[in-house]
Residue frames relative to the residue before (quaternion, step in Angstrom):
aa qw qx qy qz dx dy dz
X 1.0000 0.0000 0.0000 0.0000 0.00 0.00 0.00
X 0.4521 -0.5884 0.5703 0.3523 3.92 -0.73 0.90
X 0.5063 -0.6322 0.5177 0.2754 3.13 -1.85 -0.02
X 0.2155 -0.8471 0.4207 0.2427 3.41 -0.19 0.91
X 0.8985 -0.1873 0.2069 0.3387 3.65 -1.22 0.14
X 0.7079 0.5663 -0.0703 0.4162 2.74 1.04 -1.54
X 0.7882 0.2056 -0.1238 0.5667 3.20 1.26 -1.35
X 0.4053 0.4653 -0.6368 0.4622 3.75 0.76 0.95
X 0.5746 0.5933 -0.3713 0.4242 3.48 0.56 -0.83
X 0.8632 0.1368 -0.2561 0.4130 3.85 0.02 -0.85
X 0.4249 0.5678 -0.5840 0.3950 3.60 1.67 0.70
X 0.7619 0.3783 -0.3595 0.3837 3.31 0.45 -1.13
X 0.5496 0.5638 -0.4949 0.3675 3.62 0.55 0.15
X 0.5459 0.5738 -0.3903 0.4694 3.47 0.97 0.00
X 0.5784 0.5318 -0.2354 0.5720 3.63 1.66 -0.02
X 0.1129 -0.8284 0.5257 0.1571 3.36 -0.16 1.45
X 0.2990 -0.7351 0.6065 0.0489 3.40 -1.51 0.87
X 0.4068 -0.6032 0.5830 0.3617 3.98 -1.44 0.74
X 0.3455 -0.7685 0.4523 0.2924 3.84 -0.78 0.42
X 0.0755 -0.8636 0.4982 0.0162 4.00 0.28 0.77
X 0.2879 -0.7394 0.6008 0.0971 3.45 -1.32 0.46
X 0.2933 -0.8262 0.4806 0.0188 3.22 0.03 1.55
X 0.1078 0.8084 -0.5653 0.1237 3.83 -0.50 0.58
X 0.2806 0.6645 -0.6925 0.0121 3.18 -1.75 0.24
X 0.6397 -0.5234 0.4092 0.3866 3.50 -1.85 0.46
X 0.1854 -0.7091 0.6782 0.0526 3.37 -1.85 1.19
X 0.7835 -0.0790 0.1348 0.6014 3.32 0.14 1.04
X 0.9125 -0.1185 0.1876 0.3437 3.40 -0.72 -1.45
X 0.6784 0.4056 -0.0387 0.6114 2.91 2.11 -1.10
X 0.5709 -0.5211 0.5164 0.3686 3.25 -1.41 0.34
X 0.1389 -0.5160 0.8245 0.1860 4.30 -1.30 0.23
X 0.2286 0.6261 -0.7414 0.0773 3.88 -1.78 0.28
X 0.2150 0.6813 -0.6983 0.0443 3.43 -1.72 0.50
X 0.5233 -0.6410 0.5026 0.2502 2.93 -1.05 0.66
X 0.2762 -0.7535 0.5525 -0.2251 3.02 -1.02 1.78
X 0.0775 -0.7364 0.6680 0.0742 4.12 -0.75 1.09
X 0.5179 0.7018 -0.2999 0.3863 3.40 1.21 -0.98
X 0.6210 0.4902 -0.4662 0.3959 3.58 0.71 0.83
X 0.0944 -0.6505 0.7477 -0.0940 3.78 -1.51 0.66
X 0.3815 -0.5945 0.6165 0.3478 3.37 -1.81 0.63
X 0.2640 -0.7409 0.5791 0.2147 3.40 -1.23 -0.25
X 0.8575 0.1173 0.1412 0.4805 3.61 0.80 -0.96
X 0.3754 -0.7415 0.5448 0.1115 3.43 -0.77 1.30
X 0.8419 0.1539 0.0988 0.5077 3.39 0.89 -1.30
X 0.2701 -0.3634 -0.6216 0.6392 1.50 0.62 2.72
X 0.2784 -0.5661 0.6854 0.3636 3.14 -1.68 0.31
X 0.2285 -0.8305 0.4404 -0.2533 2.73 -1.93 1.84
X 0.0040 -0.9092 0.4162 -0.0109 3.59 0.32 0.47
X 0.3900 -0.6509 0.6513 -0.0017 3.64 -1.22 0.97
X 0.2431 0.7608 -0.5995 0.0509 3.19 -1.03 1.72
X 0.1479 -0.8280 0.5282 0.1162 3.65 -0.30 0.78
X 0.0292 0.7914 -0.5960 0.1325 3.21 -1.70 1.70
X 0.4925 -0.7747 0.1915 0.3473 3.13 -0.54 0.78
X 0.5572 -0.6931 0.1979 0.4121 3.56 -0.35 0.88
X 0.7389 0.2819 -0.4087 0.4556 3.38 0.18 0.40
X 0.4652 0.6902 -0.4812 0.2751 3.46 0.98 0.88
X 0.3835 -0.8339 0.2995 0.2603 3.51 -0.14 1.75
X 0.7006 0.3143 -0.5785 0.2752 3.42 0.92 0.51
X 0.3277 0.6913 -0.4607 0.4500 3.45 1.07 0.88
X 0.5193 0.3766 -0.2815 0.7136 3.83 1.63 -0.43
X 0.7340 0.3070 -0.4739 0.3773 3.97 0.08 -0.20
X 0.6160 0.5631 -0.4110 0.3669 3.36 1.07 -0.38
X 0.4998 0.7067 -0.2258 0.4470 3.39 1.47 -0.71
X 0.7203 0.4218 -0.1244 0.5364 3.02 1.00 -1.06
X 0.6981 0.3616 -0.1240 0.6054 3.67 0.16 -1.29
X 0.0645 -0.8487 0.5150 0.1015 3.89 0.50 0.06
X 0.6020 0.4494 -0.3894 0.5329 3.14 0.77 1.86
X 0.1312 0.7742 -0.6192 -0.0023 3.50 -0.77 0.24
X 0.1233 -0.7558 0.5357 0.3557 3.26 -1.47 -0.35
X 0.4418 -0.6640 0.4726 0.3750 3.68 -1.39 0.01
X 0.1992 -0.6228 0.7559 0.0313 3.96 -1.11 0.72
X 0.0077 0.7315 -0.6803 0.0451 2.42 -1.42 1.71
X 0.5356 -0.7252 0.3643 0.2335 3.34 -0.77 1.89
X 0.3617 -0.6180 0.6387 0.2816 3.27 -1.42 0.71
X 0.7358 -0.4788 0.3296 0.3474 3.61 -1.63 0.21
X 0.7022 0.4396 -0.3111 0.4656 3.23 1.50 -0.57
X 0.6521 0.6176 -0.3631 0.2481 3.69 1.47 0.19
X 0.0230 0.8234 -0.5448 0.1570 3.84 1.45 0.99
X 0.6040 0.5858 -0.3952 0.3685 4.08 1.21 -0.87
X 0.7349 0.4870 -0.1334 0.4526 3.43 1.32 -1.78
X 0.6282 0.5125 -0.3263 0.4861 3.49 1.07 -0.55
X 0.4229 0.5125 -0.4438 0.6013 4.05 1.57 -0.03
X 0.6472 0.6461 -0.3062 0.2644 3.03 0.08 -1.95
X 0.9015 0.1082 0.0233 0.4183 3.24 0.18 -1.50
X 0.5828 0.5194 -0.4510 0.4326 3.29 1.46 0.83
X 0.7309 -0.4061 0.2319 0.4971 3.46 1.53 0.48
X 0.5310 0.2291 -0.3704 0.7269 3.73 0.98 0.61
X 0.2151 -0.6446 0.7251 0.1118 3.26 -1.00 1.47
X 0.2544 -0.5521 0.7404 0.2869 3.45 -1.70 -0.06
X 0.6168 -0.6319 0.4655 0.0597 2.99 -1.54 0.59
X 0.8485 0.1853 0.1146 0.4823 3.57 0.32 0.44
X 0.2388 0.7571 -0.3352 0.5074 3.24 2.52 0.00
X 0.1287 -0.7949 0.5821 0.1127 3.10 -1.08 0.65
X 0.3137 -0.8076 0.4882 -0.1054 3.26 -0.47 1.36
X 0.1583 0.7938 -0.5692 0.1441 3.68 -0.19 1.10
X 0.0706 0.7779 -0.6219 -0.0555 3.61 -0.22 1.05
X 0.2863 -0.7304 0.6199 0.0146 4.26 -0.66 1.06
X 0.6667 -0.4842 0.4590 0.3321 3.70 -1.11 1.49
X 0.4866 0.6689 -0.5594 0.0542 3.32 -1.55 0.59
X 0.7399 -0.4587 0.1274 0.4753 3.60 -1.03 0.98
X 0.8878 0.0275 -0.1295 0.4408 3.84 -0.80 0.71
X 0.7470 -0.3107 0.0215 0.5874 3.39 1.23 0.58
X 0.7506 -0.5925 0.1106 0.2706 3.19 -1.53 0.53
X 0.3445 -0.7988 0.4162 0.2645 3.60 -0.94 0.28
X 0.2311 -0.8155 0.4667 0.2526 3.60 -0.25 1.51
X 0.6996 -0.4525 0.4359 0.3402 3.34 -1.45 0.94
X 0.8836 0.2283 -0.0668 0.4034 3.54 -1.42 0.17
X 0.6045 0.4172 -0.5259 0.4290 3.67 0.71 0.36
X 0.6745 -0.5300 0.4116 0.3077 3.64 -1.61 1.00
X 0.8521 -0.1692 0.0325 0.4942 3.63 1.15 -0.08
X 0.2487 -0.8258 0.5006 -0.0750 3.27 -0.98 0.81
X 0.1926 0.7998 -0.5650 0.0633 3.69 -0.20 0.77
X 0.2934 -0.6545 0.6641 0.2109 3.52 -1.29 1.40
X 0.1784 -0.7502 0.6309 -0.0854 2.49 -1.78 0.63
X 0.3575 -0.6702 0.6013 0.2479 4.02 -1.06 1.08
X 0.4740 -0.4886 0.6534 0.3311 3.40 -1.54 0.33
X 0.3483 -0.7724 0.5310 0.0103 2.88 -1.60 1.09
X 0.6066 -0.1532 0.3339 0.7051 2.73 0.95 -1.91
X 0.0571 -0.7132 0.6713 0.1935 3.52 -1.46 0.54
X 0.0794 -0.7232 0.6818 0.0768 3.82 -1.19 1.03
X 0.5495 -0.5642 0.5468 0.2841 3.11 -2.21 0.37
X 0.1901 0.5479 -0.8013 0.1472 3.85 -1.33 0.54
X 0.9436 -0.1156 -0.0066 0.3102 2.73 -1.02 1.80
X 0.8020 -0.2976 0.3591 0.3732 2.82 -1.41 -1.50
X 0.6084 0.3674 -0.2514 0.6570 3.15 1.43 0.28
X 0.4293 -0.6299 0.6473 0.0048 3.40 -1.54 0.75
X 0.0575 -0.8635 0.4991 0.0450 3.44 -0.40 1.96
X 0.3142 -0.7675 0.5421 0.1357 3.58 -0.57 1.12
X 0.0001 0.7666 -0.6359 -0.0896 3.78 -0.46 0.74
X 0.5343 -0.6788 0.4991 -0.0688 3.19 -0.91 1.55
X 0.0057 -0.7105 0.6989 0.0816 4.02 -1.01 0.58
X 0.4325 -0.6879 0.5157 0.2716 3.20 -0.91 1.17
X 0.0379 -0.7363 0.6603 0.1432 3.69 -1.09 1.12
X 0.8030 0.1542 0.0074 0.5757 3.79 0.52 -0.38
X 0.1669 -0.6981 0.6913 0.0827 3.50 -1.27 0.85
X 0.1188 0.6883 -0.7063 -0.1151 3.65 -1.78 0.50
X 0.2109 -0.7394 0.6389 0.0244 3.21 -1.38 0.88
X 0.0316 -0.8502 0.5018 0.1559 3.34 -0.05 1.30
X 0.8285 -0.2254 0.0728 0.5074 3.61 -1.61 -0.89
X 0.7498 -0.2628 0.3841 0.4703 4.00 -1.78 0.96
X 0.6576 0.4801 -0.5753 0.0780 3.04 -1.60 0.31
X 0.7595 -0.2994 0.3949 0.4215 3.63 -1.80 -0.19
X 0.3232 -0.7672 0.4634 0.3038 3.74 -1.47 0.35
X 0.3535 -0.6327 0.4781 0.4962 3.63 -0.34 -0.01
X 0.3471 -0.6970 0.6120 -0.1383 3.43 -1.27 1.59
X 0.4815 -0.5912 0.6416 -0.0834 3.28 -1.18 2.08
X 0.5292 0.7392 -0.4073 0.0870 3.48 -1.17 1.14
X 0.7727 -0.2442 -0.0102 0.5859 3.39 -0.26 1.05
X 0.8806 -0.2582 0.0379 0.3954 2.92 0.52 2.02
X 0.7243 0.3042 -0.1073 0.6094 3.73 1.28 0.05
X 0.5781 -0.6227 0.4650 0.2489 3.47 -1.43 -0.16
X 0.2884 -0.8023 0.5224 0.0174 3.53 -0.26 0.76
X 0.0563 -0.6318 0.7518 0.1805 3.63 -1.78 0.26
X 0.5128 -0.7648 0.3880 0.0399 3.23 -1.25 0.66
X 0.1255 -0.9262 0.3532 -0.0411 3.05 1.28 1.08
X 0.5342 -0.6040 0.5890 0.0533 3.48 -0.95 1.57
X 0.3622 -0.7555 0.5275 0.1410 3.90 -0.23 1.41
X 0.6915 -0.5342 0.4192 0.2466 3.28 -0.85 1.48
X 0.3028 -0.8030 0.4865 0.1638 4.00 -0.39 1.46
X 0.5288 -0.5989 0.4856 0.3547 3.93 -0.68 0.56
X 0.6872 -0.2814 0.5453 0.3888 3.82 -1.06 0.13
X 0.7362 0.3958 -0.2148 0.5051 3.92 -0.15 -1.86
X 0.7483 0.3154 -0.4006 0.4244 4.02 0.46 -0.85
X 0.7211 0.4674 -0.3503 0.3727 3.66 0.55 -0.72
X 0.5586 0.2785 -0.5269 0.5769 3.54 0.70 0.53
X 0.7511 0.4820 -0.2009 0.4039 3.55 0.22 -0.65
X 0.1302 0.8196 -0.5576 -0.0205 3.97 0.92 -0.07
X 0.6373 0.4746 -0.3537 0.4936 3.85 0.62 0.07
X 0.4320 0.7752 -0.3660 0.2804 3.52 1.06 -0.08
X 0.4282 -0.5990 0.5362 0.4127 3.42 -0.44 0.44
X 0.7126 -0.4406 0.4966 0.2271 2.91 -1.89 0.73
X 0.0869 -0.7431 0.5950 0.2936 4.01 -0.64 1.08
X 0.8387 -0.3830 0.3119 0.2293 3.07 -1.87 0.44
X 0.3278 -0.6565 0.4964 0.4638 4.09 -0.01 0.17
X 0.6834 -0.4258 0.4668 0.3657 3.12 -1.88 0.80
X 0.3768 -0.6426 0.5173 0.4213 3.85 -1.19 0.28
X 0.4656 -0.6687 0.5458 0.1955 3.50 -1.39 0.53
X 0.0978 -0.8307 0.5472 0.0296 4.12 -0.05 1.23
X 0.0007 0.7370 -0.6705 -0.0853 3.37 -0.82 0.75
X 0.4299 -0.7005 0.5690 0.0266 2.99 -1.26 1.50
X 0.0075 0.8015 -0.5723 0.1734 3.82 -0.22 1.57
X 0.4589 -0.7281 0.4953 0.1182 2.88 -0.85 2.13
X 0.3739 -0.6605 0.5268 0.3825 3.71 -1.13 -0.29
Protein backbone atom coordinates (compact mmCIF):
# COMPACT_ATOMS: atom_id res chain seq x y z
CA UNK A 1 0.00 0.00 0.00
CA UNK A 2 1.69 3.62 -0.90
CA UNK A 3 1.94 6.08 1.76
CA UNK A 4 -0.77 8.34 1.91
CA UNK A 5 -0.65 12.08 2.83
CA UNK A 6 -1.54 11.52 5.97
CA UNK A 7 1.28 9.29 6.80
CA UNK A 8 4.15 11.42 5.13
CA UNK A 9 2.83 14.08 7.21
CA UNK A 10 3.15 12.32 10.72
CA UNK A 11 6.62 10.77 9.41
CA UNK A 12 8.07 13.91 8.69
CA UNK A 13 6.85 15.37 11.83
CA UNK A 14 9.04 13.18 13.67
CA UNK A 15 11.78 15.58 12.04
CA UNK A 16 12.43 18.50 14.16
CA UNK A 17 12.58 21.85 12.34
CA UNK A 18 13.91 25.81 13.36
CA UNK A 19 10.61 27.87 12.73
CA UNK A 20 11.60 31.02 10.33
CA UNK A 21 9.66 33.82 8.83
CA UNK A 22 10.29 34.19 5.34
CA UNK A 23 9.67 37.75 3.86
CA UNK A 24 10.34 40.12 1.18
CA UNK A 25 9.20 43.58 -0.42
CA UNK A 26 5.84 43.67 -2.64
CA UNK A 27 5.88 46.76 -4.23
CA UNK A 28 5.17 49.01 -1.29
CA UNK A 29 4.41 46.43 1.34
CA UNK A 30 6.02 43.77 3.07
CA UNK A 31 4.55 39.70 1.83
CA UNK A 32 5.87 37.22 5.06
CA UNK A 33 4.71 33.75 6.31
CA UNK A 34 5.96 31.62 8.31
CA UNK A 35 7.91 28.99 6.68
CA UNK A 36 9.80 25.39 8.19
CA UNK A 37 10.52 24.45 4.65
CA UNK A 38 13.97 25.89 4.82
CA UNK A 39 17.70 24.11 4.83
CA UNK A 40 21.19 25.39 3.74
CA UNK A 41 22.46 23.80 0.74
CA UNK A 42 25.87 25.23 -0.23
CA UNK A 43 29.01 26.74 1.16
CA UNK A 44 30.51 27.58 -2.16
CA UNK A 45 28.35 29.77 -2.92
CA UNK A 46 26.77 30.00 0.28
CA UNK A 47 23.19 28.84 -0.37
CA UNK A 48 19.91 28.23 1.09
CA UNK A 49 16.59 26.24 0.27
CA UNK A 50 13.12 27.56 0.91
CA UNK A 51 9.93 25.75 0.18
CA UNK A 52 6.35 27.45 -0.34
CA UNK A 53 3.41 26.62 -1.51
CA UNK A 54 2.89 27.68 -5.00
CA UNK A 55 0.32 29.92 -4.85
CA UNK A 56 1.64 31.47 -1.77
CA UNK A 57 1.73 35.32 -2.55
CA UNK A 58 4.76 35.76 -0.71
CA UNK A 59 6.29 33.20 -2.94
CA UNK A 60 4.88 35.69 -5.99
CA UNK A 61 6.63 38.69 -4.05
CA UNK A 62 9.69 36.90 -3.94
CA UNK A 63 9.30 36.20 -7.62
CA UNK A 64 8.90 39.48 -8.25
CA UNK A 65 11.26 41.60 -5.99
CA UNK A 66 13.91 38.78 -6.62
CA UNK A 67 14.98 38.77 -3.05
CA UNK A 68 13.86 37.84 0.23
CA UNK A 69 15.11 37.17 3.54
CA UNK A 70 14.89 34.19 6.09
CA UNK A 71 13.96 34.98 10.09
CA UNK A 72 14.81 32.76 12.36
CA UNK A 73 12.32 32.74 15.38
CA UNK A 74 13.52 33.07 18.80
CA UNK A 75 11.84 30.72 21.52
CA UNK A 76 9.87 33.51 22.66
CA UNK A 77 8.38 34.01 19.01
CA UNK A 78 5.22 31.21 19.14
CA UNK A 79 2.98 34.91 18.73
CA UNK A 80 4.84 35.70 15.19
CA UNK A 81 4.97 32.23 13.94
CA UNK A 82 0.65 32.44 14.34
CA UNK A 83 0.85 35.84 13.15
CA UNK A 84 2.37 35.12 10.00
CA UNK A 85 1.11 31.70 9.41
CA UNK A 86 -2.45 33.01 8.99
CA UNK A 87 -3.96 33.61 12.54
CA UNK A 88 -3.04 37.19 12.96
CA UNK A 89 -2.81 38.35 16.63
CA UNK A 90 -4.14 41.41 17.37
CA UNK A 91 -2.13 44.12 18.66
CA UNK A 92 1.37 42.15 17.84
CA UNK A 93 3.87 44.27 17.16
CA UNK A 94 5.55 43.80 14.05
CA UNK A 95 8.77 45.65 13.03
CA UNK A 96 10.33 44.54 9.78
CA UNK A 97 13.96 47.03 9.23
CA UNK A 98 15.73 47.42 5.51
CA UNK A 99 18.10 44.69 4.66
CA UNK A 100 19.96 43.07 1.68
CA UNK A 101 17.27 40.98 -0.38
CA UNK A 102 14.42 41.70 1.79
CA UNK A 103 13.40 42.79 5.05
CA UNK A 104 14.73 41.99 8.44
CA UNK A 105 12.01 41.32 11.17
CA UNK A 106 13.00 42.75 14.50
CA UNK A 107 13.57 40.25 17.33
CA UNK A 108 14.34 37.06 15.50
CA UNK A 109 17.85 35.29 16.68
CA UNK A 110 18.87 35.66 13.03
CA UNK A 111 18.22 36.77 9.76
CA UNK A 112 19.85 36.24 6.41
CA UNK A 113 18.95 38.23 3.06
CA UNK A 114 19.11 36.72 0.33
CA UNK A 115 19.11 37.13 -3.95
CA UNK A 116 16.95 34.80 -5.94
CA UNK A 117 18.72 32.29 -7.57
CA UNK A 118 16.66 29.95 -9.06
CA UNK A 119 12.95 29.04 -8.61
CA UNK A 120 12.02 25.04 -9.07
CA UNK A 121 8.82 22.92 -9.01
CA UNK A 122 8.20 20.13 -6.05
CA UNK A 123 4.82 19.61 -6.03
CA UNK A 124 2.65 21.84 -4.42
CA UNK A 125 4.96 24.14 -3.25
CA UNK A 126 7.57 26.19 -5.10
CA UNK A 127 11.39 25.82 -4.04
CA UNK A 128 13.19 29.15 -3.97
CA UNK A 129 17.03 28.70 -3.67
CA UNK A 130 18.42 31.72 -2.16
CA UNK A 131 22.28 33.33 -2.30
CA UNK A 132 23.30 34.49 0.87
CA UNK A 133 23.83 38.45 0.58
CA UNK A 134 24.04 39.47 4.28
CA UNK A 135 23.94 37.65 7.64
CA UNK A 136 22.41 38.97 11.19
CA UNK A 137 22.79 37.34 14.38
CA UNK A 138 20.81 38.89 16.92
CA UNK A 139 20.66 38.73 20.97
CA UNK A 140 21.85 34.75 22.65
CA UNK A 141 19.06 32.75 23.01
CA UNK A 142 17.11 29.28 22.26
CA UNK A 143 15.26 28.73 18.72
CA UNK A 144 11.66 28.29 18.42
CA UNK A 145 11.36 24.46 17.37
CA UNK A 146 8.73 22.57 14.92
CA UNK A 147 7.47 19.12 16.08
CA UNK A 148 5.23 16.39 15.63
CA UNK A 149 2.73 18.81 14.79
CA UNK A 150 3.27 21.70 17.42
CA UNK A 151 5.87 24.12 18.65
CA UNK A 152 8.67 23.26 20.78
CA UNK A 153 11.56 24.92 23.06
CA UNK A 154 14.77 23.45 22.94
CA UNK A 155 15.97 22.56 26.08
CA UNK A 156 19.81 22.33 26.92
CA UNK A 157 20.27 18.53 28.55
CA UNK A 158 20.47 18.65 32.24
CA UNK A 159 24.60 19.35 33.12
CA UNK A 160 26.36 16.47 35.32
CA UNK A 161 27.73 17.64 38.86
CA UNK A 162 31.65 17.19 37.05
CA UNK A 163 30.43 19.93 34.19
CA UNK A 164 28.91 22.48 36.51
CA UNK A 165 31.88 22.95 38.56
CA UNK A 166 33.97 22.47 35.64
CA UNK A 167 32.08 24.37 32.58
CA UNK A 168 35.24 23.91 30.34
CA UNK A 169 35.09 20.25 30.62
CA UNK A 170 34.96 18.19 27.82
CA UNK A 171 31.81 16.91 26.79
CA UNK A 172 30.97 13.35 28.84
CA UNK A 173 30.32 10.48 26.73
CA UNK A 174 26.37 9.49 26.25
CA UNK A 175 24.94 7.04 28.67
CA UNK A 176 25.15 3.44 26.86
CA UNK A 177 21.86 2.35 25.31
CA UNK A 178 20.88 -1.66 26.51
CA UNK A 179 18.49 -3.51 24.66
CA UNK A 180 16.95 -6.15 26.53
CA UNK A 181 16.35 -9.40 24.04
CA UNK A 182 13.90 -11.96 25.05
CA UNK A 183 14.67 -15.61 23.92
Amino acid sequence: MAPTAKDFRRVMGLFATGVTVVAAYDGGAIRAATVNAFTSVSLEPLLVLVGLHKESRTGQAIRRSEGFSVNILREDGLALANHFAGKPQEGLPVTFLPFAGGPRLEGALASLGLRLEAVYPGGDHLLFLGRVEALYEGEPGGPLVFWRGGYRLLREPSLSPLQEADPFAPPLPPEPIYHEHEP
